[in-house]
mmCIF file as gemmi writes it, N, C-alpha and C atoms, coordinates in Angstrom:
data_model
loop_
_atom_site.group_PDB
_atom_site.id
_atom_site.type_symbol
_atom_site.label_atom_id
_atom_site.label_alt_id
_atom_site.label_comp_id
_atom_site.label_asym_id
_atom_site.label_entity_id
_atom_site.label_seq_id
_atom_site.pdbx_PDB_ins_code
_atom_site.Cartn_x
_atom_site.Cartn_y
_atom_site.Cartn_z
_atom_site.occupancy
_atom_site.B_iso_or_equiv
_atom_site.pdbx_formal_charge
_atom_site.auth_seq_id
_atom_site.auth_asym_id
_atom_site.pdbx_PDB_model_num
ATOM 1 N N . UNK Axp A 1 ? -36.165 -8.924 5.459 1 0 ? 1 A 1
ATOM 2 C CA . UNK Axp A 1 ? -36.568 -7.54 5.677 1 0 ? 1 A 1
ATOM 3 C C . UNK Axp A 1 ? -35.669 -6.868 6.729 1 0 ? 1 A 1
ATOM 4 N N . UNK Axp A 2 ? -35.25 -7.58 7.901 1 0 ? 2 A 1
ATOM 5 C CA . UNK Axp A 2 ? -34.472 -6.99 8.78 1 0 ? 2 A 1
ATOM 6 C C . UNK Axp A 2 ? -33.034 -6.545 8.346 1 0 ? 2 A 1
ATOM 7 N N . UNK Axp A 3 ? -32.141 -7.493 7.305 1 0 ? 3 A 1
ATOM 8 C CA . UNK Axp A 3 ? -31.561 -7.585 6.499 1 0 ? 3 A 1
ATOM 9 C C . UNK Axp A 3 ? -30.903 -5.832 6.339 1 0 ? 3 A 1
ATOM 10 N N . UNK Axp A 4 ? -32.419 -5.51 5.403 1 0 ? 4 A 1
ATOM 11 C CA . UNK Axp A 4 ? -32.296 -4.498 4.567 1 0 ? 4 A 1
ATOM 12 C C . UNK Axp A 4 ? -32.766 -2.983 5.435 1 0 ? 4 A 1
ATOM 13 N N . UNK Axp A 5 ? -33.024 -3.276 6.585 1 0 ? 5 A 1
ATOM 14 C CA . UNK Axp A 5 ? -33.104 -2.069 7.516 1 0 ? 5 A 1
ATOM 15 C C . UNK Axp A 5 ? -32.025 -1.928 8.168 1 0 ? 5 A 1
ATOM 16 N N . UNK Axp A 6 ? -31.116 -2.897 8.696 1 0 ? 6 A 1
ATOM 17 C CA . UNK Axp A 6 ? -29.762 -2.883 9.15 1 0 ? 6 A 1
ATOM 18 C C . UNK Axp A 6 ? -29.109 -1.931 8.054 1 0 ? 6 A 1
ATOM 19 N N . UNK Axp A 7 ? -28.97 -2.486 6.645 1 0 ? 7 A 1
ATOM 20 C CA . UNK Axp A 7 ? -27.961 -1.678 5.313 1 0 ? 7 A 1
ATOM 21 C C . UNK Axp A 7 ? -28.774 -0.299 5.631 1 0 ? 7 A 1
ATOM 22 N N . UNK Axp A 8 ? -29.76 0.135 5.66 1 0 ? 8 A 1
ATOM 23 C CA . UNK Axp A 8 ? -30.166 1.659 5.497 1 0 ? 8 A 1
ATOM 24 C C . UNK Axp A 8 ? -29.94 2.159 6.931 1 0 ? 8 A 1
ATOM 25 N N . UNK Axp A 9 ? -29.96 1.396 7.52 1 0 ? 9 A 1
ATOM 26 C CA . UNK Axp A 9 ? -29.359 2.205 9.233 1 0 ? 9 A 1
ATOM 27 C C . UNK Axp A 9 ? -27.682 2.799 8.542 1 0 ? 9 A 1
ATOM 28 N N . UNK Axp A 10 ? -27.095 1.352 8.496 1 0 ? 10 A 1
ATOM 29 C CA . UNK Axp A 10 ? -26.07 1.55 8.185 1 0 ? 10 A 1
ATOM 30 C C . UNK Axp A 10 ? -25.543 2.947 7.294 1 0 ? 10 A 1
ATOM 31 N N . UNK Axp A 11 ? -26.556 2.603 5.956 1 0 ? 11 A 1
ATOM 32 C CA . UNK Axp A 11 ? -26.079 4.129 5.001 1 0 ? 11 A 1
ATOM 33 C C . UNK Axp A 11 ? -26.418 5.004 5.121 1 0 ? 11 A 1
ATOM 34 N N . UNK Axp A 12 ? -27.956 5.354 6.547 1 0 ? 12 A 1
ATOM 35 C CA . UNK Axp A 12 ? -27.504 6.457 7.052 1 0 ? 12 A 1
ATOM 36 C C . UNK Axp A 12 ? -26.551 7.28 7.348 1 0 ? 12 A 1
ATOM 37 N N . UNK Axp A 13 ? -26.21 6.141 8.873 1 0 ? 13 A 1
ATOM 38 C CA . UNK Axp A 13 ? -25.1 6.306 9.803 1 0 ? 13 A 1
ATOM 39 C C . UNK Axp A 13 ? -23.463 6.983 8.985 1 0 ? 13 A 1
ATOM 40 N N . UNK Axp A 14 ? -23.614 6.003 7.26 1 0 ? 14 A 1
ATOM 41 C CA . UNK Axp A 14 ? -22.297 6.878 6.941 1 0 ? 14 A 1
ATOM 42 C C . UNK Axp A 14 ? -22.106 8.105 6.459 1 0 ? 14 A 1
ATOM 43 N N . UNK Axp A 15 ? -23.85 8.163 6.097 1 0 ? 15 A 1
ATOM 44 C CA . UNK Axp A 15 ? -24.073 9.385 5.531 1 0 ? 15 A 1
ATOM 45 C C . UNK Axp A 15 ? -23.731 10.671 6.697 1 0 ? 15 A 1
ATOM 46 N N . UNK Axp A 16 ? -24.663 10.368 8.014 1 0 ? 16 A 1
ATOM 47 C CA . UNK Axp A 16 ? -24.309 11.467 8.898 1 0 ? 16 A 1
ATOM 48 C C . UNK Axp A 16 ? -22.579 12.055 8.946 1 0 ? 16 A 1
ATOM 49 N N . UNK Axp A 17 ? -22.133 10.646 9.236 1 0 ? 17 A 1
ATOM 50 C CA . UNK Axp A 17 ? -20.715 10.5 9.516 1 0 ? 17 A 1
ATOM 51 C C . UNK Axp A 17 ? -19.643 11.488 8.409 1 0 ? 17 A 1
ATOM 52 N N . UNK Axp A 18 ? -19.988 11.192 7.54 1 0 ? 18 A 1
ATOM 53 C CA . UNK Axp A 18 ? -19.485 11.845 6.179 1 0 ? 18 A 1
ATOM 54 C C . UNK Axp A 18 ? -19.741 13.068 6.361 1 0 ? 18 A 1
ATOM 55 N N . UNK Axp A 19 ? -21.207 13.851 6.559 1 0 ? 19 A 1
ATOM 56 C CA . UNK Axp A 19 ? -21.32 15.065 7.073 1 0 ? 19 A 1
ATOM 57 C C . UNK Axp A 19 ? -20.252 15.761 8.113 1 0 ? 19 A 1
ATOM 58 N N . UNK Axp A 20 ? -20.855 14.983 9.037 1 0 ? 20 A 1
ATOM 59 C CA . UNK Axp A 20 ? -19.692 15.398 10.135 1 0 ? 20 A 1
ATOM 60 C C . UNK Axp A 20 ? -18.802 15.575 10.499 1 0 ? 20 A 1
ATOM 61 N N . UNK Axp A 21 ? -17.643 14.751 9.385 1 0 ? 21 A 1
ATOM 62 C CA . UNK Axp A 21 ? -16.409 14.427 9.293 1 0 ? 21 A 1
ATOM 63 C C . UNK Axp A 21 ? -16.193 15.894 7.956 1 0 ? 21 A 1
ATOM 64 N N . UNK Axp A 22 ? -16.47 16.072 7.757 1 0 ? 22 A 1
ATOM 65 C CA . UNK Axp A 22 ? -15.974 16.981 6.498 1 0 ? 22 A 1
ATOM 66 C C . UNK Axp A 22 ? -16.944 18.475 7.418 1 0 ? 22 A 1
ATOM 67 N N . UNK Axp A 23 ? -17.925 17.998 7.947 1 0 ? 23 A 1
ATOM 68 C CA . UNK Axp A 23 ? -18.297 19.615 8.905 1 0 ? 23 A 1
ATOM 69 C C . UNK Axp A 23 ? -17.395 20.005 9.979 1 0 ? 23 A 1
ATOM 70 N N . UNK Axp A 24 ? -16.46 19.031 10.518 1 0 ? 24 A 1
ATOM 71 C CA . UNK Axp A 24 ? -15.557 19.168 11.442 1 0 ? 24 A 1
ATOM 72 C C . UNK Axp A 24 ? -16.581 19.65 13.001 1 0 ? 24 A 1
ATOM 73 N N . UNK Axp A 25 ? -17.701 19.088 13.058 1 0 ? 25 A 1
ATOM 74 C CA . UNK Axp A 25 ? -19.408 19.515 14.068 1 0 ? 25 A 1
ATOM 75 C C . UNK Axp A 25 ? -19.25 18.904 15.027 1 0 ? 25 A 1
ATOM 76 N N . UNK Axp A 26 ? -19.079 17.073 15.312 1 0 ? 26 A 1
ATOM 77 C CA . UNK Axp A 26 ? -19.599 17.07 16.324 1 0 ? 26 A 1
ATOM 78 C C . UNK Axp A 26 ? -18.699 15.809 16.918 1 0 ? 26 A 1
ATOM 79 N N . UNK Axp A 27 ? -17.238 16.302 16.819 1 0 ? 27 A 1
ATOM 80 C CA . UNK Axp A 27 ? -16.183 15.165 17.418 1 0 ? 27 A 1
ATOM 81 C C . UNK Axp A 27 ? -16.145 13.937 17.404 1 0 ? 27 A 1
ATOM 82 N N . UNK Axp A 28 ? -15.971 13.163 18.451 1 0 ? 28 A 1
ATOM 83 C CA . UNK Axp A 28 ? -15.578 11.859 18.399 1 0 ? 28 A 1
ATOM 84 C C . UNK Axp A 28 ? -16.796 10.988 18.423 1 0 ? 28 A 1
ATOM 85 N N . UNK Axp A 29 ? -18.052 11.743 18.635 1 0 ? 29 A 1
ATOM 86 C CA . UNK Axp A 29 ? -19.095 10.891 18.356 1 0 ? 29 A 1
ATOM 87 C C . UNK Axp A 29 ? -19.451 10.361 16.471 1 0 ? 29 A 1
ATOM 88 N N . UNK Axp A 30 ? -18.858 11.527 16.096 1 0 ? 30 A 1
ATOM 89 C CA . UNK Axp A 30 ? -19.128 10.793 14.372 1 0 ? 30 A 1
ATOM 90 C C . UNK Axp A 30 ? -18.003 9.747 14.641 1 0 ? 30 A 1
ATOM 91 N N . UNK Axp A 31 ? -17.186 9.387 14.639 1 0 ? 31 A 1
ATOM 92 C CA . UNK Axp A 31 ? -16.433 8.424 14.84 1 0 ? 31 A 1
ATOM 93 C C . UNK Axp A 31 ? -17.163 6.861 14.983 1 0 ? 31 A 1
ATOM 94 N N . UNK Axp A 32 ? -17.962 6.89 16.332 1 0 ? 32 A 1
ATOM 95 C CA . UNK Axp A 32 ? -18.209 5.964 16.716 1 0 ? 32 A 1
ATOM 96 C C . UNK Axp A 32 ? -19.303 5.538 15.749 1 0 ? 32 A 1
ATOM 97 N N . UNK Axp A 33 ? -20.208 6.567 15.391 1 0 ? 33 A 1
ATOM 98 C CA . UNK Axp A 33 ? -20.961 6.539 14.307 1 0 ? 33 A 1
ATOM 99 C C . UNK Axp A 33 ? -20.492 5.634 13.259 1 0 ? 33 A 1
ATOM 100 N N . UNK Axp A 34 ? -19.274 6.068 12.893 1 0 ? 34 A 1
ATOM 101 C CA . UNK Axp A 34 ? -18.813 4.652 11.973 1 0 ? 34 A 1
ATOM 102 C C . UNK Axp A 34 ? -18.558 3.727 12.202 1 0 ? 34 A 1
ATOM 103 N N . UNK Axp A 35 ? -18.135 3.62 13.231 1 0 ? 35 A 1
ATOM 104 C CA . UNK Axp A 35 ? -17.641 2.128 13.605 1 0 ? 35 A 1
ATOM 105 C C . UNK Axp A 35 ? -19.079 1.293 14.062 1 0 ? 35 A 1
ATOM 106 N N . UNK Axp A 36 ? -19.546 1.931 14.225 1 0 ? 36 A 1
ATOM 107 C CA . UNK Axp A 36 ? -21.406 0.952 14.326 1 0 ? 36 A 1
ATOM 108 C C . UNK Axp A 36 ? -21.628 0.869 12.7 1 0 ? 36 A 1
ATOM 109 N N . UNK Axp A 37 ? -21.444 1.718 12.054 1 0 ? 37 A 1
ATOM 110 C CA . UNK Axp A 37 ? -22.393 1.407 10.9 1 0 ? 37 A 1
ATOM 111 C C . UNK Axp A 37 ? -21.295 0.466 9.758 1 0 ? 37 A 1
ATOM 112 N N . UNK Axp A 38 ? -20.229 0.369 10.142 1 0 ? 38 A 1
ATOM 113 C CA . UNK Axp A 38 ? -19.119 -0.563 9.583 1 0 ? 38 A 1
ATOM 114 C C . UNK Axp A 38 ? -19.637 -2.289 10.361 1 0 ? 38 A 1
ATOM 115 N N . UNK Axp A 39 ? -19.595 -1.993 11.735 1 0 ? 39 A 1
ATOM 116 C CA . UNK Axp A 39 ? -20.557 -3.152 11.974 1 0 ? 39 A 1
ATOM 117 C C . UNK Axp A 39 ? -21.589 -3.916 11.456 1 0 ? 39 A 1
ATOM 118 N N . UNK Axp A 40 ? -22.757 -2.91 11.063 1 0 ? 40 A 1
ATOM 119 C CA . UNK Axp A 40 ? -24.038 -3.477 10.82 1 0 ? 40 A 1
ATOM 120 C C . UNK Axp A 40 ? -23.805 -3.676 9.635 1 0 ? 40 A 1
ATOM 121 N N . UNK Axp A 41 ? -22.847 -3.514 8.195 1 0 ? 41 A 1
ATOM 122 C CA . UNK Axp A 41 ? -22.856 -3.894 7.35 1 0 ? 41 A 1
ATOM 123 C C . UNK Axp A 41 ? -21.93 -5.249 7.543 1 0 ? 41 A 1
ATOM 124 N N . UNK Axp A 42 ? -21.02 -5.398 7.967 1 0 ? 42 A 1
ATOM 125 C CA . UNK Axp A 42 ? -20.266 -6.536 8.38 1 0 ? 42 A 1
ATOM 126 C C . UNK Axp A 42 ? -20.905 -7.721 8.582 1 0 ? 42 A 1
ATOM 127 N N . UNK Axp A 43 ? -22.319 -7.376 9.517 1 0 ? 43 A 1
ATOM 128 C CA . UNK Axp A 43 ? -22.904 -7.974 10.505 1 0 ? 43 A 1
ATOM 129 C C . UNK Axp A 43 ? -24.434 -8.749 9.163 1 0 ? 43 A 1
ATOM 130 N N . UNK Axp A 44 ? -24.906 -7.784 7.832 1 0 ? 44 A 1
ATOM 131 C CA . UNK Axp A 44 ? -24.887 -8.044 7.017 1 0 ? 44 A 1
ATOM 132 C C . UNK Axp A 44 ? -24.71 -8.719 6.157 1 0 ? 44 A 1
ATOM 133 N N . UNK Axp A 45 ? -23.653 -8.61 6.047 1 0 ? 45 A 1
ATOM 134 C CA . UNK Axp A 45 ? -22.606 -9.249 4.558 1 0 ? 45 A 1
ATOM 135 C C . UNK Axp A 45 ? -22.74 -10.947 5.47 1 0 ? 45 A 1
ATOM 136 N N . UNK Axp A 46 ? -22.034 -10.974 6.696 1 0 ? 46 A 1
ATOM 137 C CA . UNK Axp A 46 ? -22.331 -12.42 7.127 1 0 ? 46 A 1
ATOM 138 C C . UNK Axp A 46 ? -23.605 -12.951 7.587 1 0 ? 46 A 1
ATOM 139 N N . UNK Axp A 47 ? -24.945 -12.795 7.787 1 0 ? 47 A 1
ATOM 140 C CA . UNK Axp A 47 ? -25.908 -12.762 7.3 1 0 ? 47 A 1
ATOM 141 C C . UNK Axp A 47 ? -26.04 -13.344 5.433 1 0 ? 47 A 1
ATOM 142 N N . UNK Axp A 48 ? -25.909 -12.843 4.748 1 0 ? 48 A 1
ATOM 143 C CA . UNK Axp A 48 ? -25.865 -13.169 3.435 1 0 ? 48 A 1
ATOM 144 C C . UNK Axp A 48 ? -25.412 -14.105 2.98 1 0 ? 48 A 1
ATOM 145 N N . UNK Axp A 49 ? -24.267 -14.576 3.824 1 0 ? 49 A 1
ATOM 146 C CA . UNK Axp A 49 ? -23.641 -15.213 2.966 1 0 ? 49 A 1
ATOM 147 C C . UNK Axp A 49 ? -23.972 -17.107 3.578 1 0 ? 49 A 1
C-alpha cells in the first residue's frame, strides 16, 4: 500500500511540475519538484523489484 502512495505522490508531483514548467509560474521550485518525484519512483521501481 505504501508502494502505491509513493507512485501517486510521485504522479502528482509530475503533474504539478508539467504545469509549471509549460506555465513558466513558479521557478526553480518546479524543478526540485521533479527531482523528488523522479526519486520516489526510482525509490519504487527498487522496492519492486
Amino acid at each position: 500500500m505504501m508502494g502505491n502512495l509513493l507512485y501517486y505522490i510521485a504522479l502528482i508531483i509530475i503533474i504539478v511540475w508539467a504545469i509549471g514548467y509549460f506555465g513558466y509560474a513558479a521557478g526553480g521550485i518546479i524543478h526540485f519538484l521533479l527531482v523528488l518525484a523522479v526519486i520516489l519512483v526510482i525509490i519504487k521501481i527498487i522496492k519492486a523489484v
